[in-house]
C-alpha positions in Angstrom: -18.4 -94.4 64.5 -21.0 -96.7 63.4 -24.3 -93.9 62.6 -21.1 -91.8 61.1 -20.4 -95.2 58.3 -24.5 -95.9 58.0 -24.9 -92.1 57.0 -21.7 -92.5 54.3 -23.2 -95.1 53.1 -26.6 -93.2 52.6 -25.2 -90.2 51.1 -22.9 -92.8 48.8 -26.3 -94.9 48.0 -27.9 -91.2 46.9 -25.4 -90.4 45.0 -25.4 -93.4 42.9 -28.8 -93.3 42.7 -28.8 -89.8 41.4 -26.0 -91.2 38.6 -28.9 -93.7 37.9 -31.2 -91.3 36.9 -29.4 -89.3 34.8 -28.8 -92.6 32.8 -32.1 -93.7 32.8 -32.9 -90.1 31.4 -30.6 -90.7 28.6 -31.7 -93.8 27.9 -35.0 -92.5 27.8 -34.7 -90.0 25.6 -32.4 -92.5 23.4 -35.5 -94.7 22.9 -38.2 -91.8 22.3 -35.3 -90.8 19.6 -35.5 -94.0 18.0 -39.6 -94.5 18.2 -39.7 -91.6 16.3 -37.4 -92.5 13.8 -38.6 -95.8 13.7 -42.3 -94.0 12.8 -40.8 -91.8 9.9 -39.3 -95.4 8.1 -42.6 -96.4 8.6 -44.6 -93.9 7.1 -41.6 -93.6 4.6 -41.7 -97.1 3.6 -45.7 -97.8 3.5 -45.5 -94.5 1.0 -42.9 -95.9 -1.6 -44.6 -99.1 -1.4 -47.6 -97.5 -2.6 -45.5 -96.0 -5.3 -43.9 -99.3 -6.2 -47.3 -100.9 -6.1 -48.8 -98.3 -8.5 -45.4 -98.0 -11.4 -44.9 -102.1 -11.0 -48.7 -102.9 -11.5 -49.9 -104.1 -14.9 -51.7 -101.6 -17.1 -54.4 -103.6 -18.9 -54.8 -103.5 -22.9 -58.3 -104.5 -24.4 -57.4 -106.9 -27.3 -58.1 -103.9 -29.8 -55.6 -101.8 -28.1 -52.9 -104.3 -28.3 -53.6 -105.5 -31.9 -53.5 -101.2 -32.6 -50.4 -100.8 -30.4 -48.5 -103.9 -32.3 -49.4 -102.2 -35.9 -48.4 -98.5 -35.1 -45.3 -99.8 -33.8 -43.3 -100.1 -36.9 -44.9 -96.9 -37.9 -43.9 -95.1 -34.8 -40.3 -96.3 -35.5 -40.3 -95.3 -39.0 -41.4 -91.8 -37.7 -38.7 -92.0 -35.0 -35.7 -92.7 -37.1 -36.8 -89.8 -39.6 -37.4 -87.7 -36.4 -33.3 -88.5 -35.6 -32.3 -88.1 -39.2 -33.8 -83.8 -38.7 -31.8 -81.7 -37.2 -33.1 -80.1 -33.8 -32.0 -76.7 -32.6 -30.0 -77.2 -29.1 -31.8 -74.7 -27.5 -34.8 -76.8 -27.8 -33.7 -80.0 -26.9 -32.2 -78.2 -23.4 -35.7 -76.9 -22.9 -37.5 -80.2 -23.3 -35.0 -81.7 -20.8 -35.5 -79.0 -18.2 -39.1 -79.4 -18.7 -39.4 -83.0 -17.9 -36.9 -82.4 -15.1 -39.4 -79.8 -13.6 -42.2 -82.1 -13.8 -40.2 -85.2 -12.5 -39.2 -83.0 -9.1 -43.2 -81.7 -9.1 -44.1 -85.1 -9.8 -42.2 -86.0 -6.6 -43.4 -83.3 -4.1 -46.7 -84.2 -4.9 -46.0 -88.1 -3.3 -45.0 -86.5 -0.7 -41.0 -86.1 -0.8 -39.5 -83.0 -0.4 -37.4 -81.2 -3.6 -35.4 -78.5 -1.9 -32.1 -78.4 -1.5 -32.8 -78.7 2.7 -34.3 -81.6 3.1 -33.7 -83.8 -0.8 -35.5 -87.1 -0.3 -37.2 -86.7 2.9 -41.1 -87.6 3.9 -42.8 -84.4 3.7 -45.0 -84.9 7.3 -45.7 -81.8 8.2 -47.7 -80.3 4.7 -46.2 -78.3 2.5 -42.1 -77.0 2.3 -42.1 -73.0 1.9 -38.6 -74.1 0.3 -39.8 -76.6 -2.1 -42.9 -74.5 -3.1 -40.3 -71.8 -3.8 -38.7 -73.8 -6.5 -41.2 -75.1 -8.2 -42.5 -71.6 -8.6 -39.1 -70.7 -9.9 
């Protein structure tokens, strides 16, 4: 009886074992899962820091540009409020709009996010998007 017990207890010791390394296989992979996420932030991040760094930085002005700036500002509101007083065909104003959209999203694929409808807002890391490229051809 007793070699009959030691051997149940060897095959019950193998078996939990075997349970063991299925769950360190899960947690393995759990963890390579999250190092890789964990590497995307980071690249994600260090980009729009650089793109807060360069829009938040100051844009020097000599002292003749601002002195020029401050005077052509009252003329560059006089000519805006005639330029609201005109009457501008729809048409164009829709165009302008779509324009600056277009270079807003090319603007963007360009720092490295994607534009398509797949993968909006995501770190380009692997070059270019065939689907992104396809819009901005459109």
């Amino acid at each position: 009886m007793e070699n009959k017990e030691i051997f149940n207890q060897m095959d019950e010791l193998e078996s939990r074992m075997g349970d063991f390394h299925v769950h360190l296989g899960v947690l393995k992979q759990r963890v390579k899962e999250l190092l890789e996420e964990n590497q995307q932030l980071s690249m994600e991040n260090e980009q729009l820091r650089k793109i807060l760094k360069r829009e938040t930085s100051p844009k020097p002005k000599s002292a003749a540009n601002r002195s020029e700036g401050q005077a052509a500002q009252p003329a560059r509101r006089e000519v805006a409020v005639h330029a609201e007083e005109d009457t501008v065909n729809d048409t164009s104003q829709q165009a302008g709009l779509v324009g600056e959209a277009h270079d807003n999203l090319a603007r963007l694929y360009h720092e490295g996010f994607h534009i398509c409808n797949v993968y909006y807002g995501h770190l380009r890391t692997e070059g270019d998007c065939l689907f992104c490229l396809s819009f901005l051809n459109k």
